[in-house]
N, C-alpha and C positions, 0 to 999 in steps of 0.2 A: 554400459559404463557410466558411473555417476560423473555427472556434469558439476565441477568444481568451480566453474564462473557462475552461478546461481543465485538467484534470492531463494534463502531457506526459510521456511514454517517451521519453528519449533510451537508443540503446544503443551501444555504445562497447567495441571491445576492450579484453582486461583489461591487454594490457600497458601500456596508454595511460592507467590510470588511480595517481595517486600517492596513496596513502591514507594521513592523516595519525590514526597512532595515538587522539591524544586525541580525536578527534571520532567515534570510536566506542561504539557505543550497545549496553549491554546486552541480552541477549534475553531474555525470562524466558520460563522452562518452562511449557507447560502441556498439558491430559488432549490426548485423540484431536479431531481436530478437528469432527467430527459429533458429539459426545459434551459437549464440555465446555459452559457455555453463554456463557464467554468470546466465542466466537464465533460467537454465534447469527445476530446483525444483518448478518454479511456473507454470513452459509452460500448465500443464495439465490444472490445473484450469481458466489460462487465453482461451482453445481452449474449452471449457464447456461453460463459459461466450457466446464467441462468441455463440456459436450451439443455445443457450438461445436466444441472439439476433436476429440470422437470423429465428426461429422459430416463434419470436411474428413479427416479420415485413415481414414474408413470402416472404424472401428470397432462392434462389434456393443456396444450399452449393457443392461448389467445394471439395473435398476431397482431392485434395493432396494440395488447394491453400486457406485454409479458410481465412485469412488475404484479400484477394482480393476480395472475396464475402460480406465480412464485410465492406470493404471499399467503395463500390457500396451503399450498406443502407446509411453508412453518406456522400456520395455526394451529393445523393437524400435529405436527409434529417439533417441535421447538428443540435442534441439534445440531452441533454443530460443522455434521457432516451435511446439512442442507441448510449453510446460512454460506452466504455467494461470496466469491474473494476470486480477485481477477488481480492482471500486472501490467505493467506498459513500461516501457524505454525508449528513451531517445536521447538524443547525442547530451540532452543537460541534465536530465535526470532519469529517476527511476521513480515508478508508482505503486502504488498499492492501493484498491480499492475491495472495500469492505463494508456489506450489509447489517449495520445496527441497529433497523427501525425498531425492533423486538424490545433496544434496552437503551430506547431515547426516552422516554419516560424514568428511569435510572440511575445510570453512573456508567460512562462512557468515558476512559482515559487514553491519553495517548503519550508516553513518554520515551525519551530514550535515556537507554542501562545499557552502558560497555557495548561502545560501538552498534549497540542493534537498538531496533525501536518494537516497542511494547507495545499492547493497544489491547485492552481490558474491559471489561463492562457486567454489572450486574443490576438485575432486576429483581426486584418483591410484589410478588401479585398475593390480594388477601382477598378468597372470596367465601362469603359466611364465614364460618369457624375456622376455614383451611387458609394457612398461607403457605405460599412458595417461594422460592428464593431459584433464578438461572442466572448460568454466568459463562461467562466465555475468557479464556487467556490465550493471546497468540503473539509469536517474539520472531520478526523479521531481521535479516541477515543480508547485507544485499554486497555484492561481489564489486570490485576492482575500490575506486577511493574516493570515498563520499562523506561532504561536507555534515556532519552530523549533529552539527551549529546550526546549521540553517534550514533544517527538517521541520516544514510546514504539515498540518493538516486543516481540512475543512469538512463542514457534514452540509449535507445538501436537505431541505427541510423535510423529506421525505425517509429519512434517515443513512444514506448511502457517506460511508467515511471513505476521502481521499487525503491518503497518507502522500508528502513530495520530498523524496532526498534527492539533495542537489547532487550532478557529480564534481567531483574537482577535472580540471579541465587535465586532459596529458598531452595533447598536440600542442604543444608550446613548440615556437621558431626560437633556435638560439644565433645569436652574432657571435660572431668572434672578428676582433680587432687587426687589424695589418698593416704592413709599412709595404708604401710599393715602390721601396728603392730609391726615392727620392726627399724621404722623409716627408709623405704625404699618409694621410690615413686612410684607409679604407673600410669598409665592414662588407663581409660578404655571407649572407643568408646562408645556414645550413639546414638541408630538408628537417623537418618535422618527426616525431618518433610516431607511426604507426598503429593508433589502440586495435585492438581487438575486441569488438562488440561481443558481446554475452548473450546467451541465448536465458530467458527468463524461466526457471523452474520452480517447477512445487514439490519441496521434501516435507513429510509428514512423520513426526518424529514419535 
């Protein structure tokens, strides 16, 4: 049964997509992506991604160097069924991490269009007479209500994108006011409404 609380993948040729300047989002620089601790909270799920990868393209995994063994698959093979994309949640937001060393040298954008966020990139490699042109398009969808204002990303110098949408909070306490009969006021706490956490999926459209 499809899971309706999901962050969804759609992905979509790039000629198809019209990217409207203003809604592009700054990246900000930071250290190696094992290294800084910017990224600490996602690191597990992006080195699972990898293990995934090197498993269906029968790759031999280095253990203390997985980044290096992963980067051997997209030399060989440059696609977007082996370029890493992992996800995290927790009670303030939601993440999304995504492998762009391929098209840091390029054009790497990251914007958001109609409640979801985009994140784009192509590259031109010209070697002797041949040039080539790869690109990747992928449009994230993320479940229950999030701050779409305030959708940060960052690339780590090694190329790895961390997309952050914030959530809007739903556990709000509410008061309500009362008179206890003597013409005194009172305010008495009423419980909180209950979220439902979301299990994080990947639809591939």
């Amino acid at each position: 049964m499809e899971n309706k609380n999901a962050i969804t993948l759609t992905e979509q040729k790039p000629e198809e997509s019209k990217c409207n300047e203003d809604s592009v989002l700054p990246i900000v620089e930071k250290g190696l992506f094992f290294h800084d601790s910017f990224f600490e909270d996602i690191r597990k799920q992006f080195e699972t991604a990898i293990d995934e990868i090197l498993d269906t393209w029968g790759e031999g995994k280095s253990v203390s160097d997985l980044m290096s063994s992963y980067r051997r698959v997209r030399e060989r093979n440059l696609q977007e069924e082996n370029q890493v994309m992992a996800f995290s949640e927790d009670d303030q937001n939601h993440k999304v991490v995504l492998d762009v060393h391929d098209f840091k040298s390029g054009d790497v954008k990251v914007r958001v269009e109609d409640n979801q966020v985009v994140v784009e990139g192509r590259v031109e490699k010209e070697e002797d007479d041949f040039k080539s042109m790869k690109s990747f398009y992928r449009r994230f969808s993320f479940p229950g209500k999030v701050n779409m204002e305030a959708v940060t990303s960052a690339m780590s110098s090694d190329g790895v994108l961390t997309v952050t949408a914030p959530k809007i909070p739903q556990d709000t306490c509410t008061f309500k006011s009362i008179t206890d009969g003597g013409g005194k006021w009172a305010h008495t706490q009423l419980a909180p409404h209950k979220s439902i956490s979301s299990r994080l999926l990947l639809d591939t459209i």
